[in-house]
C-alpha positions as CSV (number, residue, x, y, z in Angstrom):
1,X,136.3,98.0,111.0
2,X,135.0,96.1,108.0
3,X,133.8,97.4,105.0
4,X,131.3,96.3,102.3
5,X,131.2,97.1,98.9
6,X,129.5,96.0,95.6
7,X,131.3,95.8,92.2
8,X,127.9,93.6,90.6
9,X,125.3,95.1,88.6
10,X,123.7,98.1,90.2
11,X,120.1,96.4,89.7
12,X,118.7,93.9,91.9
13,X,117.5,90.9,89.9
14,X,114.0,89.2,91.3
15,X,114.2,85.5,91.6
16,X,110.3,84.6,92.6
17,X,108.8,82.8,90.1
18,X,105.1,83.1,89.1
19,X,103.9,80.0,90.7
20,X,105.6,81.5,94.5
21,X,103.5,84.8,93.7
22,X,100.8,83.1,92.8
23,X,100.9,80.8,95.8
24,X,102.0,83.8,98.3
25,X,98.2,85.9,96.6
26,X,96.3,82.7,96.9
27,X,98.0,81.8,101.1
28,X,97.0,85.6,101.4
29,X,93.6,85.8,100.1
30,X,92.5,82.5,101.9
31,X,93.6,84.3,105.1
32,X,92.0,87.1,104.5
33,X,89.0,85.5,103.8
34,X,89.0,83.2,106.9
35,X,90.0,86.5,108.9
36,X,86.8,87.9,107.9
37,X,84.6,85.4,108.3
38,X,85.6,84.8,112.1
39,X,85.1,88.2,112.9
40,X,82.1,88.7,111.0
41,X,80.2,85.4,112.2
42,X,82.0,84.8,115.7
43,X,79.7,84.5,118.9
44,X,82.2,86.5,120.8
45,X,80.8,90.0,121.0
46,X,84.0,91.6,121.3
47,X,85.3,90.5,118.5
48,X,82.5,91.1,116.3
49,X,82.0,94.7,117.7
50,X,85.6,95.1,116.9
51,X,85.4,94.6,113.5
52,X,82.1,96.3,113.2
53,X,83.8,99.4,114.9
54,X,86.4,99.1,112.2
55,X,84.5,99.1,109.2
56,X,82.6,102.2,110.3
57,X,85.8,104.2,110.8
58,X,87.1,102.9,107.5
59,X,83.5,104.1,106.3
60,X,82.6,101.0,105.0
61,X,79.0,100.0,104.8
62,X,78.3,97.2,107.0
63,X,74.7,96.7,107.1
C-alpha cells in the first residue's frame, strides 16, 4: 500500500489570476442572465410555470 505525504508549505497558494476570475464572473453572469430570460419569456408553459413556481417558494415578487 502507497502512502502520500507532504513536506511543502502547509498553505495552498491560488494561481488564478484576475483576468480568469473576472472572465469565470462575467461566463457566469451572462448565463445567468440568458437562464432567466428563457424561462421568463419562453412560449413553453411548463417552463415558465416552473420558474414562476420557483420564485414564489423563494418568496420572490414576481408580478
Amino acid at each position: 500500500m502507497s502512502t502520500i505525504s507532504s513536506t511543502g508549505s502547509t498553505a495552498d497558494k491560488s494561481t488564478t489570476t484576475l483576468t480568469q476570475r473576472l472572465t469565470a464572473a462575467v461566463c457566469a453572469s451572462i448565463l445567468g442572465m440568458s437562464l432567466v430570460f428563457f424561462a421568463g419569456f419562453s412560449h413553453i408553459e411548463a417552463v415558465h410555470n416552473a420558474a414562476h413556481d420557483t420564485r414564489h417558494s423563494a418568496a420572490f415578487p414576481c408580478h
